[in-house]
VODREN-996942 format. One record per residue: x, y, z of N, C-alpha, C in turn; residue number from 0; chain. Coordinates in steps of 0.05 Angstrom, whole numbers, padded with zeros to 5 digits, always signed. Layout:
<torlos>
     n.c1     n.c2     n.c3    ca.c1    ca.c2    ca.c3     c.c1     c.c2     c.c3   seq   mol
        X        Y        Z        X        Y        Z        X        Y        Z   NUM     A
...
</torlos>
This chain:
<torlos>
     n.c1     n.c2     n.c3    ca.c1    ca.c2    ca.c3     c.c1     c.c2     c.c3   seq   mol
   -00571   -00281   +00070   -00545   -00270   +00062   -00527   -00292   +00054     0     A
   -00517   -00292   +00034   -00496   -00306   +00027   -00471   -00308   +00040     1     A
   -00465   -00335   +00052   -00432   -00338   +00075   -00416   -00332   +00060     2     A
   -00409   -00340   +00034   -00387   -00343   +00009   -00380   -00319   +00002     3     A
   -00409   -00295   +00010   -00391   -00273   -00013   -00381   -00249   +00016     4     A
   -00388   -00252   +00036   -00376   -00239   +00054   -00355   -00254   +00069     5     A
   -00331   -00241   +00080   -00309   -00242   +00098   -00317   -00241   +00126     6     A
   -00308   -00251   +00144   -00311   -00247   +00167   -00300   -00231   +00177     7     A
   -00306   -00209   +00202   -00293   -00191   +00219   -00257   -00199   +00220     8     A
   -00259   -00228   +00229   -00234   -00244   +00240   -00214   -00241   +00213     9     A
   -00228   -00255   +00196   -00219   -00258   +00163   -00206   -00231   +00153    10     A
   -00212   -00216   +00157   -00221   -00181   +00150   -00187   -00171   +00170    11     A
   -00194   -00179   +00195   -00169   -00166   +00207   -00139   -00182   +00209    12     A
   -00148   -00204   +00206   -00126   -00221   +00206   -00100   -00214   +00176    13     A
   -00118   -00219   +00152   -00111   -00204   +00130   -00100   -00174   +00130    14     A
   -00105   -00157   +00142   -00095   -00131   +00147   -00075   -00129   +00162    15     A
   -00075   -00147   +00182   -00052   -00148   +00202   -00022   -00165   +00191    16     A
   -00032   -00185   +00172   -00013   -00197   +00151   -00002   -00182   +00135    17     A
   -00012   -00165   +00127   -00004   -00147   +00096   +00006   -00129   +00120    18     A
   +00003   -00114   +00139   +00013   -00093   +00148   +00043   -00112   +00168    19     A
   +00049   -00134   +00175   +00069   -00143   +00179   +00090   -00154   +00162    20     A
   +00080   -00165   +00137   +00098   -00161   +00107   +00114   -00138   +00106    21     A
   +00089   -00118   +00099   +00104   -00094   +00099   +00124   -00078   +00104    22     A
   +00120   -00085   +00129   +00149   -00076   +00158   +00165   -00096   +00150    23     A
   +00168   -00116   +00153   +00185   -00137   +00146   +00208   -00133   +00122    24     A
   +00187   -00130   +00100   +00203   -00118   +00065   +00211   -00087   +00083    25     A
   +00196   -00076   +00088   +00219   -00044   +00096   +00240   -00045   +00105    26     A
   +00240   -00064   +00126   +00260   -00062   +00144   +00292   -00075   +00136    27     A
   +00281   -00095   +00117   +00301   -00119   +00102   +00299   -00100   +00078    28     A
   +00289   -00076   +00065   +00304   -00065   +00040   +00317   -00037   +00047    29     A
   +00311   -00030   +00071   +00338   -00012   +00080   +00355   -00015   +00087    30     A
   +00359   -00036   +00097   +00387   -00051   +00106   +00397   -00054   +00086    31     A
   +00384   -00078   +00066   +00407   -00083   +00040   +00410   -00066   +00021    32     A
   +00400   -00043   +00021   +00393   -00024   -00003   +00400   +00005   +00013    33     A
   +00405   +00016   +00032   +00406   +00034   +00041   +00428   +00057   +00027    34     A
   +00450   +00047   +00029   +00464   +00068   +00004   +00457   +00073   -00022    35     A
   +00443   +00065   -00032   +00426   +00057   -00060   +00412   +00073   -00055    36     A
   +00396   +00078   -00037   +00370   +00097   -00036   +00379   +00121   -00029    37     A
   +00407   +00123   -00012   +00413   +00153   -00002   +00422   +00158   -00018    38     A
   +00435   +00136   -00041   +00447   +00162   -00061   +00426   +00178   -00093    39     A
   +00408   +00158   -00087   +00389   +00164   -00104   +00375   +00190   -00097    40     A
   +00367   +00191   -00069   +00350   +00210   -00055   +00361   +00232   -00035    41     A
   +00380   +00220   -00029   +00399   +00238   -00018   +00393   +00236   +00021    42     A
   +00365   +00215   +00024   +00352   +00212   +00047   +00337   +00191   +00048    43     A
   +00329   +00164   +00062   +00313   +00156   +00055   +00280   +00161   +00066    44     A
   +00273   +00175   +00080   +00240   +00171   +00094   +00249   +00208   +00092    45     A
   +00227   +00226   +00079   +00222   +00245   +00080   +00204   +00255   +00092    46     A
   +00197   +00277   +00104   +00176   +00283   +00117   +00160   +00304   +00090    47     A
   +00144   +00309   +00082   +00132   +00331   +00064   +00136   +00359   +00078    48     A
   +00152   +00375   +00054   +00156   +00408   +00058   +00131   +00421   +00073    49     A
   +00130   +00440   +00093   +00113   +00455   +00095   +00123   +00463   +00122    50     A
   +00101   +00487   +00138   +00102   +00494   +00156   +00096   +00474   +00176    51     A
   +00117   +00466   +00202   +00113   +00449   +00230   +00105   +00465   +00252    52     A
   +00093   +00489   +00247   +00074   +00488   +00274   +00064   +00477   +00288    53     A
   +00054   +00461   +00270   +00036   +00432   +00279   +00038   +00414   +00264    54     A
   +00037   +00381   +00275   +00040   +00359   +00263   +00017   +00353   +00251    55     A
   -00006   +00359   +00256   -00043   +00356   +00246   -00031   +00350   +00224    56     A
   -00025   +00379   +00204   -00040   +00373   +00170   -00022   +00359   +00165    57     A
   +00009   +00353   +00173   +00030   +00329   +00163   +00015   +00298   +00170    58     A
   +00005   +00295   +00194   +00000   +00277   +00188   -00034   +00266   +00180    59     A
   -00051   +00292   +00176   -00076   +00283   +00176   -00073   +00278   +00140    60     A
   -00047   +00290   +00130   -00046   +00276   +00092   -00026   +00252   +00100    61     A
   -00019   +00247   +00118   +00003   +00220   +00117   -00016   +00197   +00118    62     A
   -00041   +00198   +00143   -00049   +00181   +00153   -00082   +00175   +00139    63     A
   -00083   +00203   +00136   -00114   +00199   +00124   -00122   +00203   +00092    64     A
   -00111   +00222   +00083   -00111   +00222   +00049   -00103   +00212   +00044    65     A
   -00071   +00207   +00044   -00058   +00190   +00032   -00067   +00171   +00015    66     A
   -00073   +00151   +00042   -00079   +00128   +00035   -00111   +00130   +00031    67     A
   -00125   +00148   +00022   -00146   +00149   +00015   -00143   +00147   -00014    68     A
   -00129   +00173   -00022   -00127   +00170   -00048   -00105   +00151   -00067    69     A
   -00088   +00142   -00054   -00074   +00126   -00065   -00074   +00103   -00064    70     A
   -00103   +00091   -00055   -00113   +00067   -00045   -00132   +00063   -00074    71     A
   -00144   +00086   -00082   -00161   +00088   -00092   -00149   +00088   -00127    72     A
   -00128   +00100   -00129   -00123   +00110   -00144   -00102   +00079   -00160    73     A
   -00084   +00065   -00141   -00066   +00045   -00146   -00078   +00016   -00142    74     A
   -00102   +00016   -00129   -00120   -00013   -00118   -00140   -00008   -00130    75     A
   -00163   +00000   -00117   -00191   +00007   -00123   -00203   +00013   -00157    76     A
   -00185   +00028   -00153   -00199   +00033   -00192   -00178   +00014   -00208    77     A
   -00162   +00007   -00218   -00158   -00016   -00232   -00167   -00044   -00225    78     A
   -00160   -00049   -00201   -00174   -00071   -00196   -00201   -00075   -00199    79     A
   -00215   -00054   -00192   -00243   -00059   -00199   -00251   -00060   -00219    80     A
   -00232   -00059   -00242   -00241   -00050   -00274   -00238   -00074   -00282    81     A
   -00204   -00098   -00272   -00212   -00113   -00288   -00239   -00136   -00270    82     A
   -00246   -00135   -00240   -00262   -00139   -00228   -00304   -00147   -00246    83     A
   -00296   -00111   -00258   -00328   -00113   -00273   -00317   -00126   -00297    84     A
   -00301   -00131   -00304   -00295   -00152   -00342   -00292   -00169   -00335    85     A
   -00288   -00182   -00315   -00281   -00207   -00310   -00294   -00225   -00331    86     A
   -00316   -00228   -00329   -00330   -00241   -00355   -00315   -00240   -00379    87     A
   -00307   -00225   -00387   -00308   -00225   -00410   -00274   -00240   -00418    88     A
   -00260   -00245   -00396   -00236   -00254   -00398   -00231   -00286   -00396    89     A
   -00215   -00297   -00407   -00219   -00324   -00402   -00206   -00328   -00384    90     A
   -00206   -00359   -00369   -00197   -00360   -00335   -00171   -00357   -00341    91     A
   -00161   -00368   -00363   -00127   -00371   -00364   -00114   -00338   -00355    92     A
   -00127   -00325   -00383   -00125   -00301   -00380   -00130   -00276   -00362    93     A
   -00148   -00287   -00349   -00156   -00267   -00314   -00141   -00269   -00301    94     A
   -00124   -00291   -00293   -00097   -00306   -00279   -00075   -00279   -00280    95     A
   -00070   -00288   -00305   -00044   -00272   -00321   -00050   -00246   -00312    96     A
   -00068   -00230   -00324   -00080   -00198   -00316   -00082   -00195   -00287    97     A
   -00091   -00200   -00272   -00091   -00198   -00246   -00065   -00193   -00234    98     A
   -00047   -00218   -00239   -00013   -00215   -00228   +00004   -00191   -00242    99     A
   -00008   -00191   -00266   +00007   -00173   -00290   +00002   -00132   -00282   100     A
   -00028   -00138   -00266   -00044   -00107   -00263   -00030   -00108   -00226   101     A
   -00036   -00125   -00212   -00022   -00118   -00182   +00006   -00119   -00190   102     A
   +00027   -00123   -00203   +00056   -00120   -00203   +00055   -00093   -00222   103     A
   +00048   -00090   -00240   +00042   -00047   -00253   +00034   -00036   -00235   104     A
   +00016   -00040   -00209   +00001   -00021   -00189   +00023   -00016   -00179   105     A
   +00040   -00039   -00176   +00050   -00041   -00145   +00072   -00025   -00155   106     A
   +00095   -00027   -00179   +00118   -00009   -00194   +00112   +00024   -00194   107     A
   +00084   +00021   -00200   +00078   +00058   -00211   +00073   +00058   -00176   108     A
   +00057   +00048   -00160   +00060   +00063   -00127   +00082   +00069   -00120   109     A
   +00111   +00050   -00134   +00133   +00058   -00114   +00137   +00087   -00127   110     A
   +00141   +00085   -00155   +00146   +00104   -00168   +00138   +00136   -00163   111     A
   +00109   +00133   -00144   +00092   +00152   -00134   +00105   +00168   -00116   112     A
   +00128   +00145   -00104   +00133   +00156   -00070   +00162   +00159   -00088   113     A
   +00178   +00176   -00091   +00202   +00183   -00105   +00210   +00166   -00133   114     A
   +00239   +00163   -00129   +00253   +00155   -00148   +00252   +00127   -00162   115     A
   +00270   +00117   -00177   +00270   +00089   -00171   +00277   +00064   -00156   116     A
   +00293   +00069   -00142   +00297   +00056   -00121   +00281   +00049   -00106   117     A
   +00251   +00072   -00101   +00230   +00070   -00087   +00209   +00044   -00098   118     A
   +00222   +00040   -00125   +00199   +00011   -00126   +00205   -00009   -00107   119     A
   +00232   -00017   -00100   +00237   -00039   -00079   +00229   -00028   -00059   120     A
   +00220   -00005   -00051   +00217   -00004   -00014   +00184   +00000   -00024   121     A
   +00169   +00022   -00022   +00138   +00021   -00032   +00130   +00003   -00056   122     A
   +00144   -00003   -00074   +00129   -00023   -00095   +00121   -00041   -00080   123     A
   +00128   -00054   -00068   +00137   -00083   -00059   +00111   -00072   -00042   124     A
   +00107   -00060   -00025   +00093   -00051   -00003   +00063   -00047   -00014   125     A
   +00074   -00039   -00044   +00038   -00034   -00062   +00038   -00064   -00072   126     A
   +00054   -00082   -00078   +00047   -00115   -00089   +00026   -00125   -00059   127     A
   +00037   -00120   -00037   +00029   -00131   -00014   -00003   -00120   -00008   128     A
   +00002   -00091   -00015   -00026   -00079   -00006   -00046   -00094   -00038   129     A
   -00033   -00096   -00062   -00052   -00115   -00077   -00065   -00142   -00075   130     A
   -00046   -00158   -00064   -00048   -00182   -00052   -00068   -00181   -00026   131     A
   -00073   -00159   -00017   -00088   -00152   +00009   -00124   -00142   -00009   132     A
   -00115   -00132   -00026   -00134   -00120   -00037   -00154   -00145   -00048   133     A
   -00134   -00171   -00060   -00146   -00191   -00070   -00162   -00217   -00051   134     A
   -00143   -00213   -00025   -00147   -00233   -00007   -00176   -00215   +00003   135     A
   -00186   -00192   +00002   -00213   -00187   +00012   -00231   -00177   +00002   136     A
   -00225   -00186   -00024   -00238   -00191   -00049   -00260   -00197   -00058   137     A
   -00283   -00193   -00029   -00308   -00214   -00034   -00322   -00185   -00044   138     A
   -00317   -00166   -00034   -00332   -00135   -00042   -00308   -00111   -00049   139     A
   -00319   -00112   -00076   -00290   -00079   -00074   -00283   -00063   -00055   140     A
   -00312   -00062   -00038   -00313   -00042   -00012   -00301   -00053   +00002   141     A
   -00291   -00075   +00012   -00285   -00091   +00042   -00252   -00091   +00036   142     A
   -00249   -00095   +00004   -00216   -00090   +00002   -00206   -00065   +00005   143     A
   -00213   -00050   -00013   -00208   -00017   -00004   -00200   -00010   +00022   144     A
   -00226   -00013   +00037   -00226   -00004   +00065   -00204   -00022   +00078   145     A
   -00196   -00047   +00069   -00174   -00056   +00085   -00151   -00054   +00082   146     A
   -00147   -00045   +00053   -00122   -00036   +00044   -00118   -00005   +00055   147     A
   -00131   +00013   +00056   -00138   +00037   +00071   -00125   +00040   +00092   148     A
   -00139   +00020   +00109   -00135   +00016   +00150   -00108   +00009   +00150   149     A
   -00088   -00019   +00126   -00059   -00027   +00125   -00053   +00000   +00119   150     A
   -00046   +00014   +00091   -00033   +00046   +00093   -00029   +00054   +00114   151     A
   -00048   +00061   +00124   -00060   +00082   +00141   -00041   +00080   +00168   152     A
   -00048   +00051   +00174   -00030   +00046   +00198   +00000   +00043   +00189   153     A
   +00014   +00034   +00170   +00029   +00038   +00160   +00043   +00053   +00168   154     A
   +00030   +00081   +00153   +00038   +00101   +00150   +00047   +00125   +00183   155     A
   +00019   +00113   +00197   +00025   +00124   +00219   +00050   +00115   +00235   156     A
   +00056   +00085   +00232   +00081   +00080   +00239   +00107   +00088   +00235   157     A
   +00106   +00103   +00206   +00131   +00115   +00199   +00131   +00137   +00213   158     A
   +00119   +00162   +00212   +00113   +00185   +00228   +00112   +00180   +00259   159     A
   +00105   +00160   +00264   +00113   +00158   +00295   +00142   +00142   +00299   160     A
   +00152   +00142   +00294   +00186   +00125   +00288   +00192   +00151   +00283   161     A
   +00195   +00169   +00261   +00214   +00188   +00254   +00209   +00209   +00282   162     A
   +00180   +00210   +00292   +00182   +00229   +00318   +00197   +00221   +00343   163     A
   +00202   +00191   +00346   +00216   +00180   +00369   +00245   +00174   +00361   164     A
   +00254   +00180   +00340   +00284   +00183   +00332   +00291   +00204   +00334   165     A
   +00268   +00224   +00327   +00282   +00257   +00325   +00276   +00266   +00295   166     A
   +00268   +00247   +00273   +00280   +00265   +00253   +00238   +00281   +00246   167     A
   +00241   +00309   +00234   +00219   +00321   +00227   +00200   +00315   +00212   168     A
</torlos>
């Protein structure tokens, strides 16, 4: 087995636990300085998705588990992997440039995903980080995915468990 093209367990979580403390970090420092900016844009900033609360399951089994399934896949996974298989065909100067140029478009259209515009500084920033996460475990498309996945994921669960210990739905 080749040492070079696999990550270590350690490597693997350490990186996830970095990108998922960025994260919090940029959230917490762009609601503060941005907070009227975003309420007036949104009128709220952290929404919970419309539906019936009988139960918290299906809110959070699409907060915690699709979500970031599909929008892992959809904003990391498949572009990155695309320019991943061309790589060849790009020159080094130019792989450089594309790479920073395709994780800063991932990361604008993710915020863009989660509301308005304002939402590129709070989730953009949060999809630059989950790209930078995506790259730092970069030895297998699979090993980035899945770790950009587990950051969302937990992420995400953090917001939903904050909005349940504040009160809001």
């Amino acid at each position: 087995m080749d040492e070079k093209r696999f990550l270590t367990a350690r490597q693997l979580l350490l990186n996830l636990l970095a990108a998922y403390g960025l994260s919090w970090l940029w959230s917490m420092i762009a609601l503060n300085l941005f907070r009227d900016w975003l309420i007036a844009a949104d009128g709220v900033i952290i929404e919970l998705p419309p539906g019936p609360h009988l139960s918290a399951v299906p809110s959070l089994m699409d907060l915690v588990v699709w979500a970031p399934i599909t929008e892992e896949a959809l904003f990391r996974l498949l572009p990155l992997t695309l320019i991943l298989i061309n790589r060849r065909l790009l020159a080094e100067n130019f792989r450089r440039v594309t790479w920073i140029a395709l994780i800063v478009v991932c990361g604008c259209l993710f915020g863009l995903a989660h509301g308005s515009l304002p939402h590129i500084l709070v989730q953009g920033v949060g999809g630059l980080i989950l790209g930078l996460l995506f790259l730092a475990n970069c030895k297998t498309p699979l090993h980035a995915y899945l770790s950009c996945v587990a950051c969302h994921s937990l992420f995400n669960l953090t917001v939903v468990l904050a909005g349940m210990a504040f009160g809001h739905r």
